[in-house]
C-alpha positions in Angstrom: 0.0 0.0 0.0 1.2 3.5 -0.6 -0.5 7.0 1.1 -0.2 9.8 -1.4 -0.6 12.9 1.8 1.6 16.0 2.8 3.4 15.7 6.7 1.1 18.8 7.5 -2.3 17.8 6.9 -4.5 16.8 9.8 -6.4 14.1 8.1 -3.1 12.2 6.6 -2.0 12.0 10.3 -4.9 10.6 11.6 -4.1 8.1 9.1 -0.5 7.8 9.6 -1.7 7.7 13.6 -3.7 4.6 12.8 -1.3 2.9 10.9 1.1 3.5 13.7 -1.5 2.2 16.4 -2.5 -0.6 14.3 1.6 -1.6 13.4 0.6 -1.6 9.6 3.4 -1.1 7.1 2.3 1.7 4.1 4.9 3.5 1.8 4.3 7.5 2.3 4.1 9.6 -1.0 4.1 13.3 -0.3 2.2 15.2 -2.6 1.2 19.1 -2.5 -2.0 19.5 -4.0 -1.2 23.3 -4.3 1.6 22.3 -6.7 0.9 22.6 -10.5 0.4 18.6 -11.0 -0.5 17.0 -7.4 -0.3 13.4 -7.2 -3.7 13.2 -5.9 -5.3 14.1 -9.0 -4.4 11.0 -10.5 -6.0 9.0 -7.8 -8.7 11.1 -6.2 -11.3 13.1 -8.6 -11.3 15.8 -5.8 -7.4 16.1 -5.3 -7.8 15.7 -1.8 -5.2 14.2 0.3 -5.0 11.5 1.7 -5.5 8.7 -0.9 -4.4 5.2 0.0 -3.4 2.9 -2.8 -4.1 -0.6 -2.5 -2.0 -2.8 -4.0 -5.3 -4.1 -6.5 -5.1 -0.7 -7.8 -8.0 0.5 -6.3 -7.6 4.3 -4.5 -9.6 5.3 -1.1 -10.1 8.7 -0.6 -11.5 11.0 3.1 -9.3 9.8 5.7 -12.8 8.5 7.3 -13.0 6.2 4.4 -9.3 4.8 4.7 -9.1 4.8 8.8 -12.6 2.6 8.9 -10.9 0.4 6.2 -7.8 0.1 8.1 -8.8 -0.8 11.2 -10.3 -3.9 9.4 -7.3 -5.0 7.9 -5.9 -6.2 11.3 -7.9 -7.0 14.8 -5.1 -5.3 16.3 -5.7 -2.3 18.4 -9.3 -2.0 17.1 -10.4 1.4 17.0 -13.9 1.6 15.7 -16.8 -0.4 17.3 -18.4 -3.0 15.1 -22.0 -1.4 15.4 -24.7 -0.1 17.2 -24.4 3.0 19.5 -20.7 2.2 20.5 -19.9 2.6 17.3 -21.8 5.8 16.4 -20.4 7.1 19.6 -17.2 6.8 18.3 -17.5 7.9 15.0 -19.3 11.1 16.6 -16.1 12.2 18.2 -14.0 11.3 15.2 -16.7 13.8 13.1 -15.8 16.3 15.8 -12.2 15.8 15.1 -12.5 16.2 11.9 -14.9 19.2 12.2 -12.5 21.1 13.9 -9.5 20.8 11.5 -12.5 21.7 8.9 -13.0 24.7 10.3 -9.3 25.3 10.6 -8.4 24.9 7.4 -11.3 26.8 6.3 -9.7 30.1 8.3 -5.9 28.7 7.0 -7.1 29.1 3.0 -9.1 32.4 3.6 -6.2 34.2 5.0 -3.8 33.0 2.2 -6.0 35.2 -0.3 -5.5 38.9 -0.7 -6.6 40.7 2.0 -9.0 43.2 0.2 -10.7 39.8 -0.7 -10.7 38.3 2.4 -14.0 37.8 4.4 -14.0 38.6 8.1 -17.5 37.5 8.3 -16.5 34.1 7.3 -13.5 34.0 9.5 -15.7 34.8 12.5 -18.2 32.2 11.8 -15.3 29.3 11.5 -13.9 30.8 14.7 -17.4 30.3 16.2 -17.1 26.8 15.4 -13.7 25.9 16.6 -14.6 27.9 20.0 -17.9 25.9 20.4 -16.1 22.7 19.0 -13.5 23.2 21.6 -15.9 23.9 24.6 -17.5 20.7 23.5 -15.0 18.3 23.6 -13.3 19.7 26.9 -16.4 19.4 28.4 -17.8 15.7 27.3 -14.5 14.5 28.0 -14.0 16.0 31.6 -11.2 14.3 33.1 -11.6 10.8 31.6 -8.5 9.4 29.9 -10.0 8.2 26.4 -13.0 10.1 24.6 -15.1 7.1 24.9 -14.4 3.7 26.8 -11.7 2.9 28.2 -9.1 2.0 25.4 -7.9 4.6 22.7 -10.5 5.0 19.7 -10.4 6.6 16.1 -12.1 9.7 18.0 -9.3 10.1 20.6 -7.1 10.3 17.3 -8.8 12.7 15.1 -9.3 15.2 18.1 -5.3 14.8 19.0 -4.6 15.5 15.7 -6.9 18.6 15.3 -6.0 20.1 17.7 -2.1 19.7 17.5 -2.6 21.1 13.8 -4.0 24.4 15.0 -1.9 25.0 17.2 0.4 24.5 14.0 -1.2 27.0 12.0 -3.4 28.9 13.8 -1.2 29.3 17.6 -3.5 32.4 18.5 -6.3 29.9 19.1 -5.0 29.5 22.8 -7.0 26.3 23.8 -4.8 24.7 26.3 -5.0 28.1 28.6 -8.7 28.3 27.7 -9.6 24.4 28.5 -7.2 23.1 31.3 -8.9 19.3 31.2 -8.5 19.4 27.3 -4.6 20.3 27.6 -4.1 17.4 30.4 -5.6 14.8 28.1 -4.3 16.1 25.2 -0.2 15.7 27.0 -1.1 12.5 27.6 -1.7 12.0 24.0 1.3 13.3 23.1 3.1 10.8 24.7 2.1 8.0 22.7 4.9 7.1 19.9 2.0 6.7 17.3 1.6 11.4 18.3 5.5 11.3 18.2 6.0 9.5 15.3 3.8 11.3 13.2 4.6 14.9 13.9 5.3 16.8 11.2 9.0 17.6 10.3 10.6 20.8 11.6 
């Protein structure tokens, strides 16, 4: 298998985090999809990243699409329930996750464009959602060590890795002062080698 993604990208390293957790081997292919011909588009009719090529040939794309297909490649550390409300549970937090690096990325891309063009409306109504996004998750997790259970899900990684991107690109989003209980959970995070491993190169 191969995973066409960039180091930087919050959904590749939820990927690359459950490939760590679940000890699967994958060739990484990094690809810009800024540049002027992105890997991607070959694989992915959206040029998103990630895309995970199977050895068949066959492309997955939407790294909720590749981590639900990895994590049944190998009973090892499952990560996703197989059904019922567990499950949806889970996959709830991981939509969370996910929601906030949305909303991230969303405030990234508008301040790349000129400023004359940029929308401040817009900005404020991302920042609204990473602010209640945030509130959320420090507050249904509280001071429990996973964010559901008692092992480490697919929702415990996609919030880790959200939030560790904006701190990346957007440091003036000050969550850890603002959410004390988020920030403890989210050290103890870091100290798993499948965080360490995956953080993007300096």
């Amino acid at each position: 298998m191969k995973l066409v993604a960039s180091y930087t990208s919050p959904y590749a390293r939820k990927v690359r985090m459950v490939m760590a957790e679940k000890r699967i081997e994958c060739e990484f292919v990094e690809d810009n999809i800024w540049s002027a011909d992105p890997i991607a588009a070959q694989y992915n009719p959206l040029t998103k990243i990630p895309v995970l090529l199977l050895d068949d040939g066959t492309s997955l794309y939407d790294s909720r699409v590749i981590a639900e297909f990895l994590d049944g490649v190998t009973p090892v550390s499952r990560l996703i329930p197989e059904s019922g409300r567990e499950r949806a549970l889970v996959k709830r937090w991981e939509a969370l996750g996910d929601g906030l690096a949305d909303a991230g990325v969303a405030v990234f891309l508008e301040r790349k464009r000129a400023e004359a063009k940029q929308s401040e409306d817009w900005i404020a109504r991302q920042r609204d959602k990473l602010e209640s996004g945030i509130v959320t998750a420090a507050r249904e997790l509280a001071d429990r060590k996973f964010c559901h259970g008692e092992n480490l899900t697919l929702g415990d990684i996609s919030l880790a890795c959200s939030l560790a991107w904006l701190e990346f690109r957007l440091p003036e989003i000050r969550w850890r002062t603002a959410q004390p209980a988020l920030a403890a959970w989210m050290e103890r995070m870091e100290t798993r080698p499948s965080f360490i491993e995956t953080a993007p190169p300096k």
